[in-house]
Structure formats: C-alpha cells, structure tokens
N, C-alpha and C positions, 0 to 999 in steps of 0.2 A: 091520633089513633083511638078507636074506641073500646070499652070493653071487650064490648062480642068481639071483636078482630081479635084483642088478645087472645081472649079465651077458645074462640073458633078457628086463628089463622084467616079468616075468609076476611076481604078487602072489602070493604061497604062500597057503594056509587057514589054516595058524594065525594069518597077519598078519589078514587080513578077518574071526577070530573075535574076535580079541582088538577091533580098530575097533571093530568093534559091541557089545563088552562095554561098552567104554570110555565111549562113545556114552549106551550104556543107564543107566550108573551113574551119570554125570554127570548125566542129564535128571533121574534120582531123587533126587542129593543136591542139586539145583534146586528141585524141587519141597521136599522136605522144609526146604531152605531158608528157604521162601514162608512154608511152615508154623508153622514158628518163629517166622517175625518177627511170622506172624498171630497167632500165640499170645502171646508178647511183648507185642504191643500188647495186647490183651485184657488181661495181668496189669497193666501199667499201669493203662486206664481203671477196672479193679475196685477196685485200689490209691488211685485219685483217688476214686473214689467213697465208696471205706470208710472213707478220710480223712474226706473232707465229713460225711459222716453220724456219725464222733465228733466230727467239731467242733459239728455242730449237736444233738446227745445233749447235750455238755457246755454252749452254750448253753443249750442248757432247764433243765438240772439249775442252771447257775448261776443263770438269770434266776428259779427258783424258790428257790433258796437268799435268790437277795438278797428276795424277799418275803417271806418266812419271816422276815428280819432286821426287816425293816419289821413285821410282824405283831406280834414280841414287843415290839418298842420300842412299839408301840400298847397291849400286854394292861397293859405296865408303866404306859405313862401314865394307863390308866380306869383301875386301882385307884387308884396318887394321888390323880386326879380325884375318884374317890368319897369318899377321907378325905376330904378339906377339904371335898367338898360336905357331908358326917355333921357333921366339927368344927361347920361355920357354916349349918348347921341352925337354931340360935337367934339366930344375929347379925342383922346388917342385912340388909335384903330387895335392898341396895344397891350388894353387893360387886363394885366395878367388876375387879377386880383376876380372881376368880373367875369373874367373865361373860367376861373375856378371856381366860382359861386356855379355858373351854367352848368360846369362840368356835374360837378355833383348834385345839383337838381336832377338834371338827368337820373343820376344813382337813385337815387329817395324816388322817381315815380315807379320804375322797375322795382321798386319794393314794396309801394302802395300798390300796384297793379298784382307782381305775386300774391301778397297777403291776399285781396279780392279773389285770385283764381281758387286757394286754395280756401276761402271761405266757400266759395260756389261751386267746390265740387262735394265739400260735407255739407251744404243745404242738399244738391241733387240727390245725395247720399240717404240723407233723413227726409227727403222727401217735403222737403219746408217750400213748399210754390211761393206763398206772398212773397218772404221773406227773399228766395230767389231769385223772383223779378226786381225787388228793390237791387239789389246786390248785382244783377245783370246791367242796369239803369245805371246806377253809381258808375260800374265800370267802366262803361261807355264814356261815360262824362270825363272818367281822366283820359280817358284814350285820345278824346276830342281836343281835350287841356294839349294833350301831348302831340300834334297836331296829327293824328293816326287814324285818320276817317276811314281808314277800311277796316282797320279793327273794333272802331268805333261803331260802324256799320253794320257788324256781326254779333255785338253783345245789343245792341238796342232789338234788330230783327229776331236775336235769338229769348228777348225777354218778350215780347211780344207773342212769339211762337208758346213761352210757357206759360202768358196768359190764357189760352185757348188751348192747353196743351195739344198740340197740333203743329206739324212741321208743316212751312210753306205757308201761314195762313195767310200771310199777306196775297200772294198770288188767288189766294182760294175763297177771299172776303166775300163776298156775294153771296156764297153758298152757306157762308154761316151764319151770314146778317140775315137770309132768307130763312134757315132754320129755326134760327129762337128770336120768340118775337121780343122779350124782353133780354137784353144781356146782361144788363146787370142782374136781375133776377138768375140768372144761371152763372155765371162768369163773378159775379162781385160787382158793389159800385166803387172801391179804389183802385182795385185793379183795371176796369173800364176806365178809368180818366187817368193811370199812370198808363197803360198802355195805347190812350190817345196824346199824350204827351211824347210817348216814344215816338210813335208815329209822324207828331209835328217834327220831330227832330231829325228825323229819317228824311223827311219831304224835302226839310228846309236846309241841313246842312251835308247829306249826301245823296239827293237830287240833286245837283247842277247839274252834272252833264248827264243823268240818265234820268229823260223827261216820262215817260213813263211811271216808274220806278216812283216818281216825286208823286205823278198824279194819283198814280192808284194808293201811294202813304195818304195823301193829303184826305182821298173819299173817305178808305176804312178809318180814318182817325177821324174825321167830324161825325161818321156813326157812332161811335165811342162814346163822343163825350156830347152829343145829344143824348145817348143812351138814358142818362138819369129821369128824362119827360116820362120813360114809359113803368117810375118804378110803382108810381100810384095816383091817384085819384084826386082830385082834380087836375089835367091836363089839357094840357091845347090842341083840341080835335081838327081845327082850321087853321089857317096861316095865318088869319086876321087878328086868332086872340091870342098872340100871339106879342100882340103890341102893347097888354097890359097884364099878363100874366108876369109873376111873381114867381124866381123858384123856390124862395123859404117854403113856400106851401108843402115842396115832397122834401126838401133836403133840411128843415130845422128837424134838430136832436141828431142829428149822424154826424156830427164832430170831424167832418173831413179836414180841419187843417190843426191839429191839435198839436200833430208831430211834421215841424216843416221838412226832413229827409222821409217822408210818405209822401207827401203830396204837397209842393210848395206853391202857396196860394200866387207867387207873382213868375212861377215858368208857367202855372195853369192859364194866367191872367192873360199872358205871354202867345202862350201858343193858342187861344179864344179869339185872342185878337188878330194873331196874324194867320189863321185858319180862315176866320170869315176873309179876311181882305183877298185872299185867294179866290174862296166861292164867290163872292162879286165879281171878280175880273176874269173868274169863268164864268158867269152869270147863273150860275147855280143858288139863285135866290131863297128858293126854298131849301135847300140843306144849311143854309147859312143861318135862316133865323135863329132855329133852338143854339147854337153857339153864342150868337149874339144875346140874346137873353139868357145866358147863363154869364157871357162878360158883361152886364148889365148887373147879374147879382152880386158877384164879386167885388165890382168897383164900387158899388154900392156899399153892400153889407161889410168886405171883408177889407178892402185895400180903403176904403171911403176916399177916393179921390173923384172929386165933383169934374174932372178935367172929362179922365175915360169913361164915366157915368155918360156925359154927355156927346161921347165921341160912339160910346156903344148904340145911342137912343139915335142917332142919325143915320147911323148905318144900319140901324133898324129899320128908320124911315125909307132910305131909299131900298134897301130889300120890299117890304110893304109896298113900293110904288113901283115899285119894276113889276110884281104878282100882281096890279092892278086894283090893288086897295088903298088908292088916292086917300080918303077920309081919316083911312086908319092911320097912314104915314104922317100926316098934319096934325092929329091931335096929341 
C-alpha cells in the first residue's frame, strides 16, 4: 500500500490491477487443481483395473497350466494301461487287479475333463479367445482318449466356432473364406492352423459315417492352413511356383512351434499330410498344393526327416502334373 492510499484512503490502479490478477490466478490454479486430483483418481481406478485383469489373465493361464498337468499324468497313465491290458491279452479273463486299475482311470478322466470344463467356463468368463480354443482343443482330445466322439465332436466344432467367433461356421465356410481375403491377417496365424487342425480331426475321426460333414471339415481346414501364403510378400501367384517356393520366406521369426501344447509341429505334420492325401483322391489338385508345400517346410525345416521331405516333393509332383505342368513336376 502506498503513501497517498494511507493518507487519502483512495486505492491506486495498480493495487485494483494487481487484486484482480491475484483473484484470477488463484480461481485457475483451483480449478487446475480440481483437475489433477480428477486425473489422479482416474490413474488410480485404471491402475486397479489393470491390476484385476493380470491377476485374472494369470488365473487363466495357471488354472490351464494346472490342466495340462492333469492331461499328461492322464496320456501317461493310458499308455501303461494299454501295456498291461496287451501283456494280459492271454491271461485270465479275471484280472481283478486290472479291472481296478480301468475302474479308476475311468475316475481320474472325469476329473481331468471337470477341471477342463471349469477352466473353459472362466476363459469364456474373462473373455481369454486363444487361450479358449486351446482349452476347447485339449478337451476334445481327452474325450477322443475316452472313446466319446460325440463329445469330442462338440468341443473341437465348438473351438472352431470361437476361432471365427461365430456359431455354425463350419456350415457357413464359404461366406467367410469369401469375405476376408487374408485370415490370418484378421482371425490370427495360430489360431488359422490350430483351427485347421481341428478341422483335420473332425474330418478324419468324426466323419465316418457323416460324408458330408467330413467333406466340408476336410475344404474349410486346408483354407486354414494354406491361409499363411496370403500373410506377405513374396508368394506364389501360380500353381507352378509353387514347386520351388519356400515357406521360411513369410513364416521365419513367428516362432510357431516354441510351445508344443499351441501348436504341435508333428499333429500339424500329421494333418498336412493326411489333408493333401485327401485332396488327390478328390482331385482337388490345386487346393492341395499350398498344404503340400507347407508339409515340405516342416519336414524339412522342423521335423528334418529326409523320408516325408521326399514323400511331400512327389506328391507335389503329381499335383503339378495333374494341373498340367509336366516340366515343373520333373524338376
């Protein structure tokens, strides 16, 4: 305050500029205060959240870990099983000791199968797709162990279904194969080649008596697992180069067999092979190649056995020479 103000009472202008400065700055660092603390909390509740959501990620992952643990103690016990049921083949029709080994096998798959249900109903829960389908996949498989092909039937079409999430897709393959030109590019490249695995499994062990059913697995699974030709650049535009193309070109660095309960390099090796042997004996030559040159890479690169190496490159051949490119099938 100045002089003159004492002595006059009257308030000068710079005093009344400055009040209202003061005034003004303060209301602002109030508000931005506000803002802060609004923001704050916000980074909290995200913070609570993102917590929740790896604890219940890591739930899933463990409560499928511990199935998987249960699974193998189960694959180990049917083979035992099987020795001694082969050994006592001849023995007595009486083996009390053996009927109680079966008896409770039995028990222990009904447990491995619960624990599965109720790991796949907290993926469905948290919304864990991969993880899902593996976990759909697996199930199947004991069901198959347990000789239960129609329930077996219903967990492989139902993990298929949540590959695409879409009910029916097998009925509806066309329409979606027509829609996206790249699947893996939209759908995933693991999830394309475990739900062309499903697929072979559908075809091959609940097709028999419903020929349909087998034929339309057998199409939409070899668009699958061709799928991968369309993920990049350079591919095979014609069926001819078709006969020295290479898949490392699009598939080195994507570590597809790193974890064999994702994707086992020898049921993939498995259902390549017995995929095409199909498409020949329909003569669906051209759908069979990119298979065959993906059992080509395999046996090659992954499995390196010179036998299916050379079992792949003939059956390439005569694909090639059925489409009429004599030259290319010989060299």
């Amino acid at each position: 305050r100045t002089r003159q103000m004492m002595l006059t009472g009257e308030v000068p202008p710079e005093q009344l500029a400055f009040e209202a400065d003061y005034e003004e700055i303060s209301s602002k660092i109030s508000k931005l205060r506000e803002i802060e603390d609004s923001l704050r909390e916000s980074l909290r509740a995200s913070e609570e959240k993102f917590t929740k959501i790896k604890r219940d990620a890591n739930n899933c992952v463990e409560s499928l870990l511990h199935c998987r643990k249960l699974r193998r103690r189960y694959g180990d016990e049917t083979e035992t099983l099987n020795l001694e049921e082969s050994r006592a083949a001849g023995g007595s029709p009486d083996n009390f000791e053996l009927k109680t080994k079966i008896k409770a096998h039995k028990v222990f798959a009904n447990m491995v199968i619960s624990s599965y249900k109720k790991t796949i109903e907290l993926l469905r829960k948290r919304q864990e797709k991969f993880l899902l389908i593996q976990a759909l996949n697996e199930l199947a498989g004991i069901y198959y162990a347990a000789d239960n092909l129609s329930e077996a039937e219903v967990q492989w079409s139902d993990g298929v279904d949540t590959v695409f999430q879409s009910l029916y897709v097998i009925k509806n393959f066309r329409s979606v194969v027509a829609e996206n030109e790249s699947l893996c590019d939209k759908f995933g490249l693991r999830e394309c080649l475990i739900g062309g695995m499903m697929l072979y499994r559908l075809s091959t062990y609940c097709g028999e008596t419903k020929l349909h059913f087998s034929s339309e697995c057998l199409l939409f699974g070899a668009e699958l697992l061709s799928a991968p030709f369309k993920l990049a650049l350079p591919n095979p535009q014609m069926h001819a180069e078709f006969r020295s193309f290479r898949c490392r070109d699009i598939l080195t660095g994507r570590d597809l067999f790193s974890d064999e309960n994702i994707i086992n390099s020898s049921v993939l090796i498995s259902a390549l092979q017995k995929m095409s042997f199909k498409l020949l004996d329909r003569e669906e030559f051209a759908k069979a190649l990119p298979l065959l040159t993906f059992f080509e890479y395999i046996a090659l690169e992954v499995v390196q056995s010179d036998k299916l190496v050379a079992q792949a490159r003939l059956m390439k051949g005569v694909a090639l020479a059925n489409l009429g490119y004599i030259n290319e099938a010989w060299q």
